[in-house]
C-alpha positions in Angstrom: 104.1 159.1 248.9 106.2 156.5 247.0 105.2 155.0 244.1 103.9 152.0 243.7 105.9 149.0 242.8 105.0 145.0 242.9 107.9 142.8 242.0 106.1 140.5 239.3 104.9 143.7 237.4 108.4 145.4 238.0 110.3 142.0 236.5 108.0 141.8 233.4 108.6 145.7 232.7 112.3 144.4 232.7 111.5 141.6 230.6 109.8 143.8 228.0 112.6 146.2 228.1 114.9 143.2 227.0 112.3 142.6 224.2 112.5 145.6 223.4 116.6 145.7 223.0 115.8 142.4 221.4 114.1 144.0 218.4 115.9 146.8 218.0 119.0 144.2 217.3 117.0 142.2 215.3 115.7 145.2 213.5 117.7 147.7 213.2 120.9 145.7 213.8 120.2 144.0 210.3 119.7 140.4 211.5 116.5 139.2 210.4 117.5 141.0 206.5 120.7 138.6 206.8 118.4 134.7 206.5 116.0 133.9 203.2 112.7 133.5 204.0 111.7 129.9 205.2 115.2 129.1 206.1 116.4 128.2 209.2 117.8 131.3 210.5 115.1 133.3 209.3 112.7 130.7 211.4 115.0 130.9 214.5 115.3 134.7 214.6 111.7 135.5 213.6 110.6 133.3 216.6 112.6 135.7 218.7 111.2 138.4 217.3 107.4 137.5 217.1 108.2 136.1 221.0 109.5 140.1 221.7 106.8 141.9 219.3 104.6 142.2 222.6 106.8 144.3 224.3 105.7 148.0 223.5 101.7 147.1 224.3 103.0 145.5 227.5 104.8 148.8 228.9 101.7 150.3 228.4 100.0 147.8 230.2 102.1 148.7 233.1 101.6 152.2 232.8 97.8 151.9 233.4 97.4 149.2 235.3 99.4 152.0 238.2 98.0 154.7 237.5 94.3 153.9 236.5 93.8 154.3 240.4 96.4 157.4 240.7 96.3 161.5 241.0 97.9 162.7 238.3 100.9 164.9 238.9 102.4 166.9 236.8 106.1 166.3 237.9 105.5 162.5 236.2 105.3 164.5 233.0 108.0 166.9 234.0 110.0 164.0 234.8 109.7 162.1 231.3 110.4 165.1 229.5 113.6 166.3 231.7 114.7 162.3 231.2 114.2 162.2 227.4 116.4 165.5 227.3 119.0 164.1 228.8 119.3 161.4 226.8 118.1 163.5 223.7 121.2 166.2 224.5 123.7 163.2 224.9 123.4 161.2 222.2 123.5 164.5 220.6 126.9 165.3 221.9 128.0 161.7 221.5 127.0 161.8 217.5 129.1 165.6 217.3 131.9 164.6 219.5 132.6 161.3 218.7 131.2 160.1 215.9 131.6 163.7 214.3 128.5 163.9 212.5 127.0 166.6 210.6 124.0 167.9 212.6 121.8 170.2 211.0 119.3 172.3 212.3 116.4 170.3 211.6 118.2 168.2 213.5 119.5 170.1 216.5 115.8 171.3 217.1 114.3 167.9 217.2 116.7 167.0 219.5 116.6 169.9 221.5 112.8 169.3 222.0 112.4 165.4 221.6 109.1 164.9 223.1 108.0 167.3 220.6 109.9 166.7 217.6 108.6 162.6 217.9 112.4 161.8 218.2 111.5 159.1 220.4 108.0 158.3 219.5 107.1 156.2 221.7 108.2 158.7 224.7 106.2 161.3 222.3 102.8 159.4 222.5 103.6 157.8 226.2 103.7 161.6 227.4 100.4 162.2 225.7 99.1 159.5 227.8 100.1 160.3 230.7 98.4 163.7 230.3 95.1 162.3 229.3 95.4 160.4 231.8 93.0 162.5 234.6 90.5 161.9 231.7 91.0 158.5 231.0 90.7 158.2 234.9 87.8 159.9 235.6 85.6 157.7 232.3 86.9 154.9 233.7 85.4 155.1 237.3 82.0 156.4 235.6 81.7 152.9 234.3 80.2 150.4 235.9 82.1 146.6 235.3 79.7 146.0 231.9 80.0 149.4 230.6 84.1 149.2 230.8 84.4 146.3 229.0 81.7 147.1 226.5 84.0 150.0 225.7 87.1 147.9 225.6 85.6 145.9 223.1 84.0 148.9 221.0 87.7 150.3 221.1 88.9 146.9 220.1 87.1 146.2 217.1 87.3 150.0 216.0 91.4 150.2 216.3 92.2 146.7 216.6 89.8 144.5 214.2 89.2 147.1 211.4 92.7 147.6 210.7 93.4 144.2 210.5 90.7 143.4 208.5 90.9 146.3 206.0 94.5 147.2 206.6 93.7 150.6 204.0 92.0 152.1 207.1 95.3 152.2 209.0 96.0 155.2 207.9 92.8 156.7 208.8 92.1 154.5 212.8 96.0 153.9 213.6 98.8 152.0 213.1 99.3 151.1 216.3 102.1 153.2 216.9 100.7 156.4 218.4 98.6 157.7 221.6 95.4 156.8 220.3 96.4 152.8 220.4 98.2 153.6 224.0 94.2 155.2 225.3 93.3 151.6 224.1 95.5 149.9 226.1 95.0 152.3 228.9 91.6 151.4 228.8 92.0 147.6 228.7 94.7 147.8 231.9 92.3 149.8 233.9 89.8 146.9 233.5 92.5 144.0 234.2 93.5 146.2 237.4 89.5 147.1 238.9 88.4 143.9 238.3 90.9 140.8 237.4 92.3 140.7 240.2 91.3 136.8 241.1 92.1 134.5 237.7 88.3 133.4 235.5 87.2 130.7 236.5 88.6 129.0 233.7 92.2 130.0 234.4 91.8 128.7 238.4 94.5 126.0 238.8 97.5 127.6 237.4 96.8 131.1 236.3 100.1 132.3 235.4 100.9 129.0 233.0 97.8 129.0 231.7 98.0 132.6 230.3 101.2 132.2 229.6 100.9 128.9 227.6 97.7 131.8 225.7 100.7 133.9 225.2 102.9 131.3 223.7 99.6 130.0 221.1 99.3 133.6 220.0 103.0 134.5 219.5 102.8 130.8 216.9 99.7 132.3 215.1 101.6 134.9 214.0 104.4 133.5 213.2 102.9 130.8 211.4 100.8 133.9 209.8 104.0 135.2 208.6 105.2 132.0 206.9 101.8 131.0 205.0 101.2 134.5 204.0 104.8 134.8 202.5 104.7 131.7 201.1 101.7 133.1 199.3 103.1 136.5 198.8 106.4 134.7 197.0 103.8 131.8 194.7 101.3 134.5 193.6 101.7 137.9 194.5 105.1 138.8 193.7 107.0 141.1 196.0 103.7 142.2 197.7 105.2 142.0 201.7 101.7 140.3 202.9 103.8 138.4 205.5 103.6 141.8 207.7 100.0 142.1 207.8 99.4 141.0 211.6 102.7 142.2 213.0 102.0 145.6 214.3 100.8 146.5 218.3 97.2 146.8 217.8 97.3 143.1 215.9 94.5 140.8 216.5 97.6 138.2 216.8 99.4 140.3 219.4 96.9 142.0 221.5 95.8 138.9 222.9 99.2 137.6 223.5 100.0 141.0 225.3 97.4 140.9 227.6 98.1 137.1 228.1 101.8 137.7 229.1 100.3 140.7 231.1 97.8 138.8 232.9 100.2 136.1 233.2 102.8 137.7 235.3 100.1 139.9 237.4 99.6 136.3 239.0 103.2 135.2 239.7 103.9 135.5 243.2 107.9 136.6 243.9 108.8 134.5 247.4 112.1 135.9 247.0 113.8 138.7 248.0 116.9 139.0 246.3 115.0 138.5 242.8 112.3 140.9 244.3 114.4 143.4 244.9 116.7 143.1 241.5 113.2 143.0 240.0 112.3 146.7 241.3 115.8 148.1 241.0 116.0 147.3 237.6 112.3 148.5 236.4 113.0 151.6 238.0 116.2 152.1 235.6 115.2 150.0 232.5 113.8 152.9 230.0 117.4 154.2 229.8 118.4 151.3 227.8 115.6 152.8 225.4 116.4 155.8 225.6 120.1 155.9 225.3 120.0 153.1 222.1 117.2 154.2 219.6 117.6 157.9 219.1 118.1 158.6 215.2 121.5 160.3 215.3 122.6 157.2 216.7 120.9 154.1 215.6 122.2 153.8 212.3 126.1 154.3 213.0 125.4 152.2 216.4 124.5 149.0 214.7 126.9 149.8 211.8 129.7 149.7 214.2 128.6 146.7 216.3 127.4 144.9 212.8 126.1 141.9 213.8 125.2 140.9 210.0 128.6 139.6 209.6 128.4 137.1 212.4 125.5 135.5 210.5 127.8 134.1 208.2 129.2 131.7 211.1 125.6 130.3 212.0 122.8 130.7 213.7 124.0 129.7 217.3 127.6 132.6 217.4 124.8 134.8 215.8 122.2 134.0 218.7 125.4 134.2 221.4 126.8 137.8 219.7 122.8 139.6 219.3 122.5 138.2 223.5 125.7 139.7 224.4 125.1 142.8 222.7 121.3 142.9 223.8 122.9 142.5 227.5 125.6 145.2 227.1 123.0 147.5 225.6 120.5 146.6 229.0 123.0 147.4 231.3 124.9 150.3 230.1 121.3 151.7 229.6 120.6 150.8 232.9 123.7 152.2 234.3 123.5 155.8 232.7 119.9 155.8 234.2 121.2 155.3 237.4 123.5 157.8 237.0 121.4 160.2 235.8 118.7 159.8 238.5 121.6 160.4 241.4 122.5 163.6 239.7 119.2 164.7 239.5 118.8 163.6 243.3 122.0 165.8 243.9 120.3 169.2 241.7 117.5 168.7 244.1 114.9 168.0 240.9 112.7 165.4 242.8 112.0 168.1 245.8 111.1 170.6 243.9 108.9 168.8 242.0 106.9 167.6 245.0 106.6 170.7 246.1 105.3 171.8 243.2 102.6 168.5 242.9 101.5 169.7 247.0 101.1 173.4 245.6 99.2 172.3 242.8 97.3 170.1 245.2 96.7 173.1 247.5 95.5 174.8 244.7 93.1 172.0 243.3 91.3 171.8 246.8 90.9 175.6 247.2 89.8 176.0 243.9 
């Protein structure tokens, strides 16, 4: 049985994997330290980044919004972790080889067991979900309509208001960058899937603009959260970094604009083909381009070499033009090494032997 793909959810997976290279250039490239606050660089690129901030709640949107309604197989988890050691080994062997860095064994271990060793964490706490995920299922279709969203909002305002509100309990609920935030937003996609399919009737005429245009209101609250709380920060409270309070995932700014842009695009309809089929070509391939730019043997040197702090001293518009281009040339090559990757894989003869091993575990499960 193939899996299930629908263009509009395919081309904002793509879309949030270009956020995603988006921040990491931002971030880690050493952008957004380059502008003083309230300037107009800093405004320009902060907009970027508080317009790309939804992207890691938004892949996890994706993920159960599928597979709410799915068996669980165990090859999916087989198949992330034989992916992330791929990429894991390689960018190992490009660090040695080229870059001829000292790897020690703190190091070689990590990367020799990456799921485990939280190289990537996101791909750490993604493969926790996914093997909750019979569990998550199976609570989920016990609920009746009221019940889910009664424990969507229970979740909410235990991992999502609290830590907000009293940001000292972070450390104790999360921080929104772990598996217990992605059961959240599990939970919240299960709901959108079983029982959004038609708009509210508030959002009839134009669904997808409409949310969209929710999206665009949330991503300005927290921008203009960031300004008025560092202007306060910088007038009374010294070096205190209050601007950051509402930019993490499980923000009351940015949950709502994730599930906006979510909802947004689960009611554009793709008439054509050519985009349709870029769309699902390219969301089939896009994690590479995580995968093969953020692990930490090559992050830092990565961005050294590319630095794109010293085109900030030739404006903001060549800075905007040099973090695209290198955003794009990240996308692709990621995109293209996935490819790769997935042919030889097709060539070992991976994906048939891990179907027969889902049909003997399904054998198994009915005999049992």
């Amino acid at each position: 049985m193939k899996k299930e793909r629908l263009a509009n959810i395919e081309l904002l997976r793509v879309i949030a994997m270009v956020m995603v290279t988006f921040l990491h250039a931002l971030g880690h490239g050493g952008v957004l330290d380059q502008y003083e606050f309230g300037s107009m660089g800093y405004m320009f690129f902060w907009t970027l980044e508080t317009l790309s901030y939804v992207a890691v709640n938004v892949f996890v949107l994706i993920t159960g919004f599928f597979m709410v309604n799915g068996k669980f197989k165990l090859s999916r988890v087989l198949n992330l972790a034989v992916q992330v050691e791929f990429y894991s080994v390689l960018c190992l062997l490009i660090a040695k080889l080229l870059l001829h860095q000292q790897i020690g064994i703190k190091d070689l271990a990590a990367t020799l067991l990456p799921l485990t060793g939280n190289v990537y964490w996101f791909a750490s706490a993604y493969a926790i979900l996914v093997c909750l995920s019979p569990l998550l299922n199976k609570f989920i279709h016990s609920l009746n309509q009221r019940e889910h969203f009664t424990a969507c909002c229970m979740l909410c305002i235990l991992f999502c208001v609290i830590p907000n509100l009293l940001p000292w309990s972070r450390s104790l609920l999360t921080t929104g960058s772990n598996f217990i935030w992605f059961i959240v937003l599990y939970l919240i996609a299960g709901y959108i899937r079983l029982y959004c399919s038609t708009p509210p009737r508030w959002f009839l005429k134009k669904p997808a603009v409409q949310f969209f245009l929710v999206y665009l209101a949330c991503c300005t609250t927290g921008l203009l959260s960031r300004l008025i709380l560092g202007g306060i920060s910088r007038v009374f409270l010294g070096s205190l970094p209050v601007e950051k309070l509402f930019y993490s995932y499980n923000s009351l700014i940015f949950l709502p604009a994730s599930v906006s842009l979510f909802m947004a695009f689960q009611y554009v309809k793709i008439n054509n083909t050519a985009l349709s089929k870029a769309a699902t070509s390219l969301g089939s391939v896009c994690f590479g381009a995580y995968l093969i730019s953020d692990h930490p043997l090559l992050r830092k040197p990565q961005w050294e070499i590319i630095n794109l702090p010293r085109l900030t001293q030739t404006g903001v518009f060549p800075t905007l033009l040099g973090v695209v281009a290198v955003v794009i040339l990240i996308f692709l090559s990621g995109c293209a090494i996935e490819w790769a990757r997935k042919k030889f894989m097709h060539i070992l003869g991976l994906p048939k032997w891990l179907d027969r091993l889902d049909k003997w575990m399904e054998k198994r499960s009915l005999t049992s």
